[in-house]
mmCIF file of the N, C-alpha and C atoms, coordinates in Angstrom:
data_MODEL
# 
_entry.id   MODEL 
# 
loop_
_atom_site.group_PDB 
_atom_site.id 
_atom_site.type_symbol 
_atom_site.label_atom_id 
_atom_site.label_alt_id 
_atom_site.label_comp_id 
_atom_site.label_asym_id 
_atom_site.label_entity_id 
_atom_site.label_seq_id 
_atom_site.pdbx_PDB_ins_code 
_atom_site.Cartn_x 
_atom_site.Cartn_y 
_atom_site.Cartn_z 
_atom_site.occupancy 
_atom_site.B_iso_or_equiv 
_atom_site.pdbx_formal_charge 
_atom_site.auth_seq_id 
_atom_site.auth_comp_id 
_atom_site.auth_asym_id 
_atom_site.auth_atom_id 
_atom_site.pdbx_PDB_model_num 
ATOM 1   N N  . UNK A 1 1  ? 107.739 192.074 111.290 1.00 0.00 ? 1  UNK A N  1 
ATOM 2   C CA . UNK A 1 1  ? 106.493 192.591 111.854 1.00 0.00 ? 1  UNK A CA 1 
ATOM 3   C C  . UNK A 1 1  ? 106.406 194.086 111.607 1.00 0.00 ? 1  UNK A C  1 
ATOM 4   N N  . UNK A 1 2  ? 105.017 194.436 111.144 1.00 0.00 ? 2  UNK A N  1 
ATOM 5   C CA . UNK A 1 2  ? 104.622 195.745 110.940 1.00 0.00 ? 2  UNK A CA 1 
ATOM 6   C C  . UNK A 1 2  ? 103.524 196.285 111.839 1.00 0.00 ? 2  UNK A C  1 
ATOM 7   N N  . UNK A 1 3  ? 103.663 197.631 112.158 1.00 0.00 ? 3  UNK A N  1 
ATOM 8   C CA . UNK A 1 3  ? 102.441 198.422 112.801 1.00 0.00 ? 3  UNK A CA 1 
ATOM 9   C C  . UNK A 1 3  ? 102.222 199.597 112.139 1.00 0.00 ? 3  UNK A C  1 
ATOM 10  N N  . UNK A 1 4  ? 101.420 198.931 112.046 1.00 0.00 ? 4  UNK A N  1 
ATOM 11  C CA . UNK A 1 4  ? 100.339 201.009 111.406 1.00 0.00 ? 4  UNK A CA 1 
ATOM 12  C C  . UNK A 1 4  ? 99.243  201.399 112.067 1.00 0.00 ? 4  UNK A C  1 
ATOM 13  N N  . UNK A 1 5  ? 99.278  203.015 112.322 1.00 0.00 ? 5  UNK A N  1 
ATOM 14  C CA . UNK A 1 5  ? 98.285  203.307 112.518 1.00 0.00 ? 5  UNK A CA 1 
ATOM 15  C C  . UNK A 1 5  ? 97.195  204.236 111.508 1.00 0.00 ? 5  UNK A C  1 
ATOM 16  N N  . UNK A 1 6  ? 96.012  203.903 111.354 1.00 0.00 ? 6  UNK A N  1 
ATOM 17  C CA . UNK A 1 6  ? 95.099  204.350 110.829 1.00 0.00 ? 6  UNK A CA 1 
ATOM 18  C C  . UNK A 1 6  ? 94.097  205.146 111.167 1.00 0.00 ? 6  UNK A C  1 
ATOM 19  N N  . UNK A 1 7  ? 94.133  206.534 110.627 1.00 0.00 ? 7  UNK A N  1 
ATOM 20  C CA . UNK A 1 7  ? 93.013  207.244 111.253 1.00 0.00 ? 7  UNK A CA 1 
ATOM 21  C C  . UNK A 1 7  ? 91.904  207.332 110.422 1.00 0.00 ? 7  UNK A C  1 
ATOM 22  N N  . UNK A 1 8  ? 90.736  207.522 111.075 1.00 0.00 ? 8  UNK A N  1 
ATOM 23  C CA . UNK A 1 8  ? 89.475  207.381 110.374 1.00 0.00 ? 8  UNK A CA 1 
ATOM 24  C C  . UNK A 1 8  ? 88.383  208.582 110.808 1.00 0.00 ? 8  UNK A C  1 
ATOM 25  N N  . UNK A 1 9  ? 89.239  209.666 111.333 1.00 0.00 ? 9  UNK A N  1 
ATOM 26  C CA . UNK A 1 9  ? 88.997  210.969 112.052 1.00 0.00 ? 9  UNK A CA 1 
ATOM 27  C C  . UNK A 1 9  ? 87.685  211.717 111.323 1.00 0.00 ? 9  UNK A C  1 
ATOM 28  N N  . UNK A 1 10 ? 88.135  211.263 109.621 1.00 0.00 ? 10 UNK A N  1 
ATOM 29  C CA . UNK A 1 10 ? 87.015  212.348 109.191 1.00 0.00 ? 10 UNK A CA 1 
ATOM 30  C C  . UNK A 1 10 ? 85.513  211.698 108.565 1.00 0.00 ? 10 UNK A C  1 
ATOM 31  N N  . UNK A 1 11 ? 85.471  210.174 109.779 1.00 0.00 ? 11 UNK A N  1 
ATOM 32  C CA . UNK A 1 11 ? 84.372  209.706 109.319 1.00 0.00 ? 11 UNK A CA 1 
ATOM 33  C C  . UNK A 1 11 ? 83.612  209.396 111.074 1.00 0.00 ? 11 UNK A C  1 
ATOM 34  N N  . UNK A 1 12 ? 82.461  208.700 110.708 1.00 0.00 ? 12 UNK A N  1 
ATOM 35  C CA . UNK A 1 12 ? 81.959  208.354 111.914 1.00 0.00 ? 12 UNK A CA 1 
ATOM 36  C C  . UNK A 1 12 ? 81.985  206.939 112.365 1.00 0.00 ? 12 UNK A C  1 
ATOM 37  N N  . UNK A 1 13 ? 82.919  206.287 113.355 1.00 0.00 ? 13 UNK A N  1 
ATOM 38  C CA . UNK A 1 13 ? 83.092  205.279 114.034 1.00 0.00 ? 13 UNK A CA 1 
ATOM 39  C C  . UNK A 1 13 ? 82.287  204.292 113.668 1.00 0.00 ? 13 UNK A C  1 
ATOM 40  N N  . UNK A 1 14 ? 80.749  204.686 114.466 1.00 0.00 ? 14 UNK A N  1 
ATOM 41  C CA . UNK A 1 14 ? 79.868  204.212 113.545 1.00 0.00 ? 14 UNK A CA 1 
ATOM 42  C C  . UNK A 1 14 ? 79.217  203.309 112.227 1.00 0.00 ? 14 UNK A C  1 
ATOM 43  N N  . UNK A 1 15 ? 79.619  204.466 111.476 1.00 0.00 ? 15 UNK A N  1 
ATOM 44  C CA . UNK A 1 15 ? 79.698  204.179 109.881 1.00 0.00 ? 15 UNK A CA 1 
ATOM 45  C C  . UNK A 1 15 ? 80.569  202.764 109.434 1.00 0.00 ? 15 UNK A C  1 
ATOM 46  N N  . UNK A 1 16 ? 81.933  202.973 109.952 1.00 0.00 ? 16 UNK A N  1 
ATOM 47  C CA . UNK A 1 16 ? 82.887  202.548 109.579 1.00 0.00 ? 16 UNK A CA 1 
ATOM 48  C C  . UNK A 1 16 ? 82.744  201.138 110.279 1.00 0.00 ? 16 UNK A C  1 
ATOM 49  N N  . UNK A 1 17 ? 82.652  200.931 111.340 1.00 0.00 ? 17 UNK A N  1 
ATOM 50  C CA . UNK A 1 17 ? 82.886  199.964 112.227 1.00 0.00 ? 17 UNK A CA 1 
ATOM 51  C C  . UNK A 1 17 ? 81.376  198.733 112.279 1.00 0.00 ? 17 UNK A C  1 
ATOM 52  N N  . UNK A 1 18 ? 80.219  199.445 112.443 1.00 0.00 ? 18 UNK A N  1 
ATOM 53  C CA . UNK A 1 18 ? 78.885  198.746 112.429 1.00 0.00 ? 18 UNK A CA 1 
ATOM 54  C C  . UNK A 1 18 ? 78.007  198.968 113.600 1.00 0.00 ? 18 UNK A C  1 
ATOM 55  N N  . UNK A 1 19 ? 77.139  198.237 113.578 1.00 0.00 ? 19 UNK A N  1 
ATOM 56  C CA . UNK A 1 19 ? 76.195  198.568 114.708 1.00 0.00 ? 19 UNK A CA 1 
ATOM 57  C C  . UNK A 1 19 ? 76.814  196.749 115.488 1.00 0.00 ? 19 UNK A C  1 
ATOM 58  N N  . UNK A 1 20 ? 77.364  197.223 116.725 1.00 0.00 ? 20 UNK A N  1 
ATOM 59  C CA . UNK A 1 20 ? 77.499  196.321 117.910 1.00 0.00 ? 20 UNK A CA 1 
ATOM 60  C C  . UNK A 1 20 ? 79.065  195.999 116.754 1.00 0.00 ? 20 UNK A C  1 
ATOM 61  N N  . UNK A 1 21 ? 79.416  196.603 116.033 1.00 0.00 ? 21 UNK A N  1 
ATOM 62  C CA . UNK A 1 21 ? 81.053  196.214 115.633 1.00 0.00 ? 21 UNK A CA 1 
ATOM 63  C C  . UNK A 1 21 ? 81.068  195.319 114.637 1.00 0.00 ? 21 UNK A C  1 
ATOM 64  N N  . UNK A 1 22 ? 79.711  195.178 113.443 1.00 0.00 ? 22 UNK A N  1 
ATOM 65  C CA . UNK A 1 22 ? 79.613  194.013 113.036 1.00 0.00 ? 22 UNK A CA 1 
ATOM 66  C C  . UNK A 1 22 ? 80.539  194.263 111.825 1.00 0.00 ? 22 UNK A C  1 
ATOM 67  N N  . UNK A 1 23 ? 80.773  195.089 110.952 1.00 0.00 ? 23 UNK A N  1 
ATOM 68  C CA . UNK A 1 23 ? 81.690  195.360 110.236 1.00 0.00 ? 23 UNK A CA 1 
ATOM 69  C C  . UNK A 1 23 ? 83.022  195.324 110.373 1.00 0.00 ? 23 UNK A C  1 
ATOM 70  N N  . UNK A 1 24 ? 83.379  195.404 111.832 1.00 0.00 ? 24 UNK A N  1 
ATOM 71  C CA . UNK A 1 24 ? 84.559  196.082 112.253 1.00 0.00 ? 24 UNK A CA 1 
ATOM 72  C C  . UNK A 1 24 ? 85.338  194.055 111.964 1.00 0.00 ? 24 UNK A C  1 
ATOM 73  N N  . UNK A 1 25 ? 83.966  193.514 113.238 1.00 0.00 ? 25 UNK A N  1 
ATOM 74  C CA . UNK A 1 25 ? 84.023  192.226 113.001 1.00 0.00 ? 25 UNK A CA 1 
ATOM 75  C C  . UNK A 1 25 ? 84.928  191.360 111.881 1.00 0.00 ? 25 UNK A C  1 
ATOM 76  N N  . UNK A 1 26 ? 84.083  191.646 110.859 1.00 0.00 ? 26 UNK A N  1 
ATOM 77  C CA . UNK A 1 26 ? 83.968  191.151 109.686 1.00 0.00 ? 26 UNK A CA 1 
ATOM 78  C C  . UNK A 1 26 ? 85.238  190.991 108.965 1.00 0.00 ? 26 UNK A C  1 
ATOM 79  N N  . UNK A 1 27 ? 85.572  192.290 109.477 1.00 0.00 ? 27 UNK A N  1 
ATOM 80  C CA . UNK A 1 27 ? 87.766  192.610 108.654 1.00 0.00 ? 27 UNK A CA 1 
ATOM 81  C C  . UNK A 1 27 ? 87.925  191.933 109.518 1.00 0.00 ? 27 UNK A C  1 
ATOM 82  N N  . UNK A 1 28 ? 88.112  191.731 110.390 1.00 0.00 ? 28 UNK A N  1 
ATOM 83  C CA . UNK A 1 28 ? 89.004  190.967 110.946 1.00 0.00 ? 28 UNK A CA 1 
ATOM 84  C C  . UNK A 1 28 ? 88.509  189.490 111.122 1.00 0.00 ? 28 UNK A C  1 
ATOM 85  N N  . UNK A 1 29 ? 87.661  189.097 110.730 1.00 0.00 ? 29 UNK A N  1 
ATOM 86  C CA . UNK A 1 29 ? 87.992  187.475 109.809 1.00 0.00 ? 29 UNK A CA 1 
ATOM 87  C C  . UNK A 1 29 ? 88.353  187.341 109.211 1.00 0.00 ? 29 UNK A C  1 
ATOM 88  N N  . UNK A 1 30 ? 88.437  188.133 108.258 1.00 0.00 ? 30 UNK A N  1 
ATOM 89  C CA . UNK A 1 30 ? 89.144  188.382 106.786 1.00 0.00 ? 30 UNK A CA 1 
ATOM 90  C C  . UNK A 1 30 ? 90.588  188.528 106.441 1.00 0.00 ? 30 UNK A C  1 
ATOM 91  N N  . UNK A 1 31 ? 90.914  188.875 107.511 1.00 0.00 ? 31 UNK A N  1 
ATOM 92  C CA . UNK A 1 31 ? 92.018  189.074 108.203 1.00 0.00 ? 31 UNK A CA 1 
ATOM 93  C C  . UNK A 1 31 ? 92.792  188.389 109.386 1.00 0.00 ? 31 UNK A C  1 
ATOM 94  N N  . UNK A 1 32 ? 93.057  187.261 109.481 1.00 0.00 ? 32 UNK A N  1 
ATOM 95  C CA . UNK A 1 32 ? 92.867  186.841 110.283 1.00 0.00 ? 32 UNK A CA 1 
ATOM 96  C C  . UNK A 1 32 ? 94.387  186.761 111.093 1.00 0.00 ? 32 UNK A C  1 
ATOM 97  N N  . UNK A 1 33 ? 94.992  187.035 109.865 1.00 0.00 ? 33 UNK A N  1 
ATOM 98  C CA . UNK A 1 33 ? 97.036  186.639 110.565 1.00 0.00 ? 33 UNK A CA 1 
ATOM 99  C C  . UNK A 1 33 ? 96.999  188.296 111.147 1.00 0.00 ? 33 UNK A C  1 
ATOM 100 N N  . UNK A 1 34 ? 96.364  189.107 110.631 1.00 0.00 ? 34 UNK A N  1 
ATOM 101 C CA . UNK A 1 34 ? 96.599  190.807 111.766 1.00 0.00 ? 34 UNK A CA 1 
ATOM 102 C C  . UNK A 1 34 ? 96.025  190.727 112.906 1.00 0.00 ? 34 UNK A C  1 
ATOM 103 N N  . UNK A 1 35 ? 96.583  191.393 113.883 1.00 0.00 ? 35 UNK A N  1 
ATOM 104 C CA . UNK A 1 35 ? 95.758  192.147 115.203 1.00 0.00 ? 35 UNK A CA 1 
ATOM 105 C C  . UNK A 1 35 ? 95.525  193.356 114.489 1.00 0.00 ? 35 UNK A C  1 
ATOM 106 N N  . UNK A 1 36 ? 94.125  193.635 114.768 1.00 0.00 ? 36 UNK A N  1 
ATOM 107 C CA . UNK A 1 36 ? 93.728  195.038 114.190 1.00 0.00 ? 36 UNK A CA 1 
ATOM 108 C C  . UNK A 1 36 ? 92.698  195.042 115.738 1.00 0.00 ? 36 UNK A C  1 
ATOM 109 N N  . UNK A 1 37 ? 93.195  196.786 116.355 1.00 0.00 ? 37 UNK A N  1 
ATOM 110 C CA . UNK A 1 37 ? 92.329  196.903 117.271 1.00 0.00 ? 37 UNK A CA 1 
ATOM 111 C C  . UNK A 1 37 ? 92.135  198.646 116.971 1.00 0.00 ? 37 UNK A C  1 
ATOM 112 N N  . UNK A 1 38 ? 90.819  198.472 117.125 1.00 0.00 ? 38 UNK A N  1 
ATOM 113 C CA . UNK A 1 38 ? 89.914  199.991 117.229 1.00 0.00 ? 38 UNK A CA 1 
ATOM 114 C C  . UNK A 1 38 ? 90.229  200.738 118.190 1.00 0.00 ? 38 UNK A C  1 
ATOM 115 N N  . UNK A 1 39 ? 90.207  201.524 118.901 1.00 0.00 ? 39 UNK A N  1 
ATOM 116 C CA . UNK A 1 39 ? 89.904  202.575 119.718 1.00 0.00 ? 39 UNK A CA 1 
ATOM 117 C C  . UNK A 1 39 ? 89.444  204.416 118.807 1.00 0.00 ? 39 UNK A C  1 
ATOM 118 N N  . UNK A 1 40 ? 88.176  204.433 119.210 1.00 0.00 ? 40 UNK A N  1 
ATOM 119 C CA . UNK A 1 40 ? 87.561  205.931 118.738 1.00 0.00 ? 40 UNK A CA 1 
ATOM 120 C C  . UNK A 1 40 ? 87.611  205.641 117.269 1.00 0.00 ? 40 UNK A C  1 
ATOM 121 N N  . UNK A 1 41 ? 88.441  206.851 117.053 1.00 0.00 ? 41 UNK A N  1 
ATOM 122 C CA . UNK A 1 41 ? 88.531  206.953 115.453 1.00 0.00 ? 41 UNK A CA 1 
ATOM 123 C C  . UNK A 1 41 ? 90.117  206.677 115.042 1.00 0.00 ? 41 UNK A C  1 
ATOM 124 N N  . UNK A 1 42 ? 91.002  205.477 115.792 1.00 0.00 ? 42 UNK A N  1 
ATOM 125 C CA . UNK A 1 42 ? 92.333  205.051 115.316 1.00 0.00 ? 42 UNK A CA 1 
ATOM 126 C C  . UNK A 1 42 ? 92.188  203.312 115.131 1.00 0.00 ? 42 UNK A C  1 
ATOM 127 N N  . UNK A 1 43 ? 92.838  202.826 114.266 1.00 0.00 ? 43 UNK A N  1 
ATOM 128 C CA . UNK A 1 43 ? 92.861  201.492 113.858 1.00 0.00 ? 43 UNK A CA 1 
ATOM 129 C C  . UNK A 1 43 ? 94.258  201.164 113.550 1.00 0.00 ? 43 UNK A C  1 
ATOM 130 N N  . UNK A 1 44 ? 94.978  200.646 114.680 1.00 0.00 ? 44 UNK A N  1 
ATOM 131 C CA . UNK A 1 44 ? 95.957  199.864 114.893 1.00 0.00 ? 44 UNK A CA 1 
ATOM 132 C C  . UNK A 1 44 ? 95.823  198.613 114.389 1.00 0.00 ? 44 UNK A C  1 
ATOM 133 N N  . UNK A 1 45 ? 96.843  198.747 113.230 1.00 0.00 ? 45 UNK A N  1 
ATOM 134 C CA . UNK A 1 45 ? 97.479  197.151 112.320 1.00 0.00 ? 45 UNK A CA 1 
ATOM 135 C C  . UNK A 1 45 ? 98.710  196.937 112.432 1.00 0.00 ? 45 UNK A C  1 
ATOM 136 N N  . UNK A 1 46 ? 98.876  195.568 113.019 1.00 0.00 ? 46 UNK A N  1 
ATOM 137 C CA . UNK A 1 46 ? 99.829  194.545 113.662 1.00 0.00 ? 46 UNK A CA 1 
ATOM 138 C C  . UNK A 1 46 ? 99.926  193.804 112.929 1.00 0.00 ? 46 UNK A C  1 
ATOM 139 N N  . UNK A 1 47 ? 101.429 192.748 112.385 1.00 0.00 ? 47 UNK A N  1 
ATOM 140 C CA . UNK A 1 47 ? 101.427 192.037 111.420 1.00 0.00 ? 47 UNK A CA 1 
ATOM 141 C C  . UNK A 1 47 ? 102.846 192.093 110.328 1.00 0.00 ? 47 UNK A C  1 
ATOM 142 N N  . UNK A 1 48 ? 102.786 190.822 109.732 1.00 0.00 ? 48 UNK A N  1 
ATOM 143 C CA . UNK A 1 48 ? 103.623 190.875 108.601 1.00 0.00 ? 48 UNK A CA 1 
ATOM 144 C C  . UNK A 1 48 ? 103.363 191.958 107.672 1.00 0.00 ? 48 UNK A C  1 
ATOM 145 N N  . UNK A 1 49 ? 104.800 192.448 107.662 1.00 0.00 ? 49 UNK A N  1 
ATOM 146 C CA . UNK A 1 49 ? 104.498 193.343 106.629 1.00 0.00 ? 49 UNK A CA 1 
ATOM 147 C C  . UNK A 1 49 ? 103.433 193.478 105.300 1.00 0.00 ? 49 UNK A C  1 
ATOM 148 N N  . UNK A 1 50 ? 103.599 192.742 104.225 1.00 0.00 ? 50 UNK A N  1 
ATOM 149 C CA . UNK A 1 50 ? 102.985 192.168 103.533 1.00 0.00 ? 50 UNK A CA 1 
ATOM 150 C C  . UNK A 1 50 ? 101.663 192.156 103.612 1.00 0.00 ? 50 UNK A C  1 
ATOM 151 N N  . UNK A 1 51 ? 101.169 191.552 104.726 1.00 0.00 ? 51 UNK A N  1 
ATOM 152 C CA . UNK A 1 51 ? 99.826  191.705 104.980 1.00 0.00 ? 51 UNK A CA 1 
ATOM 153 C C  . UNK A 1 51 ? 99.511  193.138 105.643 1.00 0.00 ? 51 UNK A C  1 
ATOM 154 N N  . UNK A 1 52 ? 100.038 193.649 106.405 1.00 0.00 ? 52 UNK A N  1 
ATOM 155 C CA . UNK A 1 52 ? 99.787  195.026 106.670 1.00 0.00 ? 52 UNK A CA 1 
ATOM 156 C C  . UNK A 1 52 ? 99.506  195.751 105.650 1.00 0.00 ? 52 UNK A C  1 
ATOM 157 N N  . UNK A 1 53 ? 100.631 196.164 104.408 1.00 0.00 ? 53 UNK A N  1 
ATOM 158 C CA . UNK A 1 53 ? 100.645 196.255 103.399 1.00 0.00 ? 53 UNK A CA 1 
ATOM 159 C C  . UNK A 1 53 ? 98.815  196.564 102.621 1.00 0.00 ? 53 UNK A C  1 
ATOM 160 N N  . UNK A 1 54 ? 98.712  195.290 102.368 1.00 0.00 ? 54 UNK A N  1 
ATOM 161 C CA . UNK A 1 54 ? 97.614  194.683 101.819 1.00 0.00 ? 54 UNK A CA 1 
ATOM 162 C C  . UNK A 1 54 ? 96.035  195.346 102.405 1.00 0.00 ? 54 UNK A C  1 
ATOM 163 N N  . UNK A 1 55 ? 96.115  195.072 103.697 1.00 0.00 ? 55 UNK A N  1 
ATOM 164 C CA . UNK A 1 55 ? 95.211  195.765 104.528 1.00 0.00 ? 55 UNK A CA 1 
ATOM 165 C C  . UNK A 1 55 ? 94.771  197.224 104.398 1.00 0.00 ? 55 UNK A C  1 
ATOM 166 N N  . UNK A 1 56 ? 96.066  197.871 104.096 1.00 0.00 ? 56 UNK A N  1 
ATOM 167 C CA . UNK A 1 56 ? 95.896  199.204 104.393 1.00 0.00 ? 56 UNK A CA 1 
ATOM 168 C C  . UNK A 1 56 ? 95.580  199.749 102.897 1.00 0.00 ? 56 UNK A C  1 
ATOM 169 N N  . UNK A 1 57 ? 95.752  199.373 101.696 1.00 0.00 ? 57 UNK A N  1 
ATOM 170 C CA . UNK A 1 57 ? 95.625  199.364 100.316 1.00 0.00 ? 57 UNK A CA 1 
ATOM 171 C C  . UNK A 1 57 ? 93.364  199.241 100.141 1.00 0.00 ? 57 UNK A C  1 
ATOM 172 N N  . UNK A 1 58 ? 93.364  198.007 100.788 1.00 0.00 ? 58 UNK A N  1 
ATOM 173 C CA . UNK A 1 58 ? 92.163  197.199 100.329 1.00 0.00 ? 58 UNK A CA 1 
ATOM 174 C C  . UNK A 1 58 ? 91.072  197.939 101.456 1.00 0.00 ? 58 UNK A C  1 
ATOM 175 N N  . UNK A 1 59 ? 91.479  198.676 103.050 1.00 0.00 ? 59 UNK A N  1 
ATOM 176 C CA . UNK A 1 59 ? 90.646  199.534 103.730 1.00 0.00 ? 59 UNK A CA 1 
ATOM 177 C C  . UNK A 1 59 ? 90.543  200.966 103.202 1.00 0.00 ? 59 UNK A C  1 
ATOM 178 N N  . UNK A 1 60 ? 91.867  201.304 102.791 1.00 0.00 ? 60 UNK A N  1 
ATOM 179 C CA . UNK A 1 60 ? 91.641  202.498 101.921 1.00 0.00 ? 60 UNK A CA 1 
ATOM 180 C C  . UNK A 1 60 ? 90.428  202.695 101.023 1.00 0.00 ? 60 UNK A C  1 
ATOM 181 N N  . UNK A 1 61 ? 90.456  201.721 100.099 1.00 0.00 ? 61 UNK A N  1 
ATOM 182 C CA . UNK A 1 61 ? 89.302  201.456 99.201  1.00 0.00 ? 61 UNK A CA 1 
ATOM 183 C C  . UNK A 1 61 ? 87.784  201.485 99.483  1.00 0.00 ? 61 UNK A C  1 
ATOM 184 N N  . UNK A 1 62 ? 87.720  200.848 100.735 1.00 0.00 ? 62 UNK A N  1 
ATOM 185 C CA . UNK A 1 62 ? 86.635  200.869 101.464 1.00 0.00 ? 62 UNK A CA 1 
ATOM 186 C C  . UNK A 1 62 ? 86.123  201.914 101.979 1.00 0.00 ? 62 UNK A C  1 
ATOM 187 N N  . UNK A 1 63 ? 86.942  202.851 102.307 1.00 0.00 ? 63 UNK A N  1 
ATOM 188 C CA . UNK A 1 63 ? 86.872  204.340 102.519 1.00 0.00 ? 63 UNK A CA 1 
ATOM 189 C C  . UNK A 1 63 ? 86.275  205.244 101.294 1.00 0.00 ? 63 UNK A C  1 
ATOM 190 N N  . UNK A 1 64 ? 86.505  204.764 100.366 1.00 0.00 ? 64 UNK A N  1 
ATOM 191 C CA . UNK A 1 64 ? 86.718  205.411 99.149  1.00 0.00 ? 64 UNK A CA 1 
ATOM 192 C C  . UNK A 1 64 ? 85.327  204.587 98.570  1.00 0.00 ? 64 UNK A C  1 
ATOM 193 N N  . UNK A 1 65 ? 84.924  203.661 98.834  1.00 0.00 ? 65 UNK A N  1 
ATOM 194 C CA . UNK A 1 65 ? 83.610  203.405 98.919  1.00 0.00 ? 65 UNK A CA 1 
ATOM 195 C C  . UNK A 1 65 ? 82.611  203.824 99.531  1.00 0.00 ? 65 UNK A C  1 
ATOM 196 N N  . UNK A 1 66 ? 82.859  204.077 100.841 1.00 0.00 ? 66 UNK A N  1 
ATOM 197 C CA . UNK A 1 66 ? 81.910  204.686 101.402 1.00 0.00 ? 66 UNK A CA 1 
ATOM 198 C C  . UNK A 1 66 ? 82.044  206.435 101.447 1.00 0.00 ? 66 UNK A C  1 
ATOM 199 N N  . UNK A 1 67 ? 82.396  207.209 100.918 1.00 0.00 ? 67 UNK A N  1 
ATOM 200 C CA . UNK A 1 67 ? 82.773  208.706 100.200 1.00 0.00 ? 67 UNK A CA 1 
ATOM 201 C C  . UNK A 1 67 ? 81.573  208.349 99.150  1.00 0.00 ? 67 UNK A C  1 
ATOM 202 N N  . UNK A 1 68 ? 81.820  207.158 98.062  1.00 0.00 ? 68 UNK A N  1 
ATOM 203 C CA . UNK A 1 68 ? 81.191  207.450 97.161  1.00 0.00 ? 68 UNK A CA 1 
ATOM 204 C C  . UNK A 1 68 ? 79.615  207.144 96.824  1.00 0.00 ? 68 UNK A C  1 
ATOM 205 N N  . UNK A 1 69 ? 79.042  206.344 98.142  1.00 0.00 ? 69 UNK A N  1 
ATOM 206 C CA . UNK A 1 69 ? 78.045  205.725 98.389  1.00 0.00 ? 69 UNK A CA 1 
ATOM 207 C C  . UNK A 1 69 ? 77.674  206.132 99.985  1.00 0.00 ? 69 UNK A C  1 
ATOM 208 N N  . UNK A 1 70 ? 78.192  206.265 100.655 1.00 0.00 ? 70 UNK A N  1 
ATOM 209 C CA . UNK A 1 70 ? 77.518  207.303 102.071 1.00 0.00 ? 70 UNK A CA 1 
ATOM 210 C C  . UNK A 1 70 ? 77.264  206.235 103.156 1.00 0.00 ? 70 UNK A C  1 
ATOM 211 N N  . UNK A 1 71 ? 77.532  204.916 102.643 1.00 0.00 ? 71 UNK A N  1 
ATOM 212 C CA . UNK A 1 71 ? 77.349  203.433 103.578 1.00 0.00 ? 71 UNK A CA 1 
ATOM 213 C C  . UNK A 1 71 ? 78.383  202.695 103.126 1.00 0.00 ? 71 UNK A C  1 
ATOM 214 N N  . UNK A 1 72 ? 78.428  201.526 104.524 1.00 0.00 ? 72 UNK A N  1 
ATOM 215 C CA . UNK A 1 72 ? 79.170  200.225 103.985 1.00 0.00 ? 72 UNK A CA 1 
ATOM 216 C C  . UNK A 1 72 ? 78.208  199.112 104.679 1.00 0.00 ? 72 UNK A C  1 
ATOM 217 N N  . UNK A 1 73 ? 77.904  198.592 103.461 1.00 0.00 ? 73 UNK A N  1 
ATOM 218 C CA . UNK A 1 73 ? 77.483  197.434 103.436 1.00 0.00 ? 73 UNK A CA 1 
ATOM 219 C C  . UNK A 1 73 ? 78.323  195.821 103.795 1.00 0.00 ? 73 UNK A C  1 
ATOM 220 N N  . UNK A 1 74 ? 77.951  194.849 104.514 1.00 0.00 ? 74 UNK A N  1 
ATOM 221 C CA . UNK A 1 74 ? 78.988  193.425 104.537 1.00 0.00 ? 74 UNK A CA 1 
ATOM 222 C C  . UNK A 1 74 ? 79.143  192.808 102.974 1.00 0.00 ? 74 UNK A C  1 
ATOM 223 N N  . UNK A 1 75 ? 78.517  193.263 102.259 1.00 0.00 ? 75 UNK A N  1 
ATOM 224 C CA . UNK A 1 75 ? 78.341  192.931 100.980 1.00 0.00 ? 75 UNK A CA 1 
ATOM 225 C C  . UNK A 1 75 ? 79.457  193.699 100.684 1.00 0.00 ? 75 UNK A C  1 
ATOM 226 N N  . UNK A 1 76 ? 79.701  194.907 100.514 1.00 0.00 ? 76 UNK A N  1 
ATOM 227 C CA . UNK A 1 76 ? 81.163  195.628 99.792  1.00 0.00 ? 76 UNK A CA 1 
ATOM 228 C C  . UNK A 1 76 ? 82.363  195.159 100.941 1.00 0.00 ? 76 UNK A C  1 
ATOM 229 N N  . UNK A 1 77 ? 82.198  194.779 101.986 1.00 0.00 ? 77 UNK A N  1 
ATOM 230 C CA . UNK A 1 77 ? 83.582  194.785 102.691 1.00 0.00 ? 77 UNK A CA 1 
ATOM 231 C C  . UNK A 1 77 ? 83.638  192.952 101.953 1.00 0.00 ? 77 UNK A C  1 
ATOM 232 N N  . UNK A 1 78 ? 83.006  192.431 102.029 1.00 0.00 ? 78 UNK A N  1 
ATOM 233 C CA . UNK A 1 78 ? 83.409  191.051 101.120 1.00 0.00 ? 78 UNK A CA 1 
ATOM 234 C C  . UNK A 1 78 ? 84.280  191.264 100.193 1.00 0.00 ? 78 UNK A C  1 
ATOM 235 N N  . UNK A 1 79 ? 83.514  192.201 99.279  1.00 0.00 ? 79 UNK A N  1 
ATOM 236 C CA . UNK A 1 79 ? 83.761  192.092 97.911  1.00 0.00 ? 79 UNK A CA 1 
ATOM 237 C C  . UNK A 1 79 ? 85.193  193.066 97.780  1.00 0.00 ? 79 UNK A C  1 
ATOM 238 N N  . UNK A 1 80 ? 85.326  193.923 98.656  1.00 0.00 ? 80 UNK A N  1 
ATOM 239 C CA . UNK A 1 80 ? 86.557  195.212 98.468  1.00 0.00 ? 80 UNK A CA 1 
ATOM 240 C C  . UNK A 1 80 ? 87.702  194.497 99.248  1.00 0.00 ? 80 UNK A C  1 
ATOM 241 N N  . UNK A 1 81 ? 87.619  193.757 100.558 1.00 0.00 ? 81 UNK A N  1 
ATOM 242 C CA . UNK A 1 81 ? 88.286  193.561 101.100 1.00 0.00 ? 81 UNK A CA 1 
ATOM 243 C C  . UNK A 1 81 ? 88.855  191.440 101.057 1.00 0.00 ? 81 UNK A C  1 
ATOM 244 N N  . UNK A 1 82 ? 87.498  191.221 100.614 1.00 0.00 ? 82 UNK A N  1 
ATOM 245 C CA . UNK A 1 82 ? 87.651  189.784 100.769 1.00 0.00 ? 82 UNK A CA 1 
ATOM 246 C C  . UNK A 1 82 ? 88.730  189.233 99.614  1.00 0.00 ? 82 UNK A C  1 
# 
C-alpha cells in the first residue's frame, strides 16, 4: 500500500475538481481500486503502489492539459486518464 499526497495549490479547486465535484467524481470511477480524497487544494492517493503510481503520472498530465487549454473537460479526463 501507497499514499501520496498531491498538491494542486497553484490551480483553482474549482477548475480541477468540477462544478458540484463532477470531475473530481469522474477520477474516481476511473479509479476505482484508490481512495482518493480532496480536501481544498490537497489530493490524497491511497492504494497499491502500482496504481498510485499510475494515477499520479496520468493526473499530472491532466494538469498539463489544463496549463495548456485553461479547462478540463469529462471528455479529456476520459481520454488522459481513462
Amino acid at each position: 500500500m501507497s499514499e501520496r499526497t498531491i498538491s494542486i495549490e497553484a490551480y483553482s479547486p474549482l477548475e480541477i475538481y468540477g462544478v458540484n465535484d463532477i470531475h473530481f467524481n469522474l477520477i474516481k470511477k476511473i479509479f476505482p481500486k484508490l481512495k482518493i480524497i480532496a480536501r481544498g487544494d490537497i489530493i490524497k492517493v491511497i492504494g497499491d503502489d502500482h496504481d498510485v503510481d499510475l494515477f499520479e503520472k496520468k493526473f499530472s498530465l491532466l494538469l498539463l492539459n489544463y496549463d495548456k487549454f485553461g479547462r478540463i473537460t469529462e471528455a479529456d479526463i476520459q481520454q488522459i486518464m481513462g
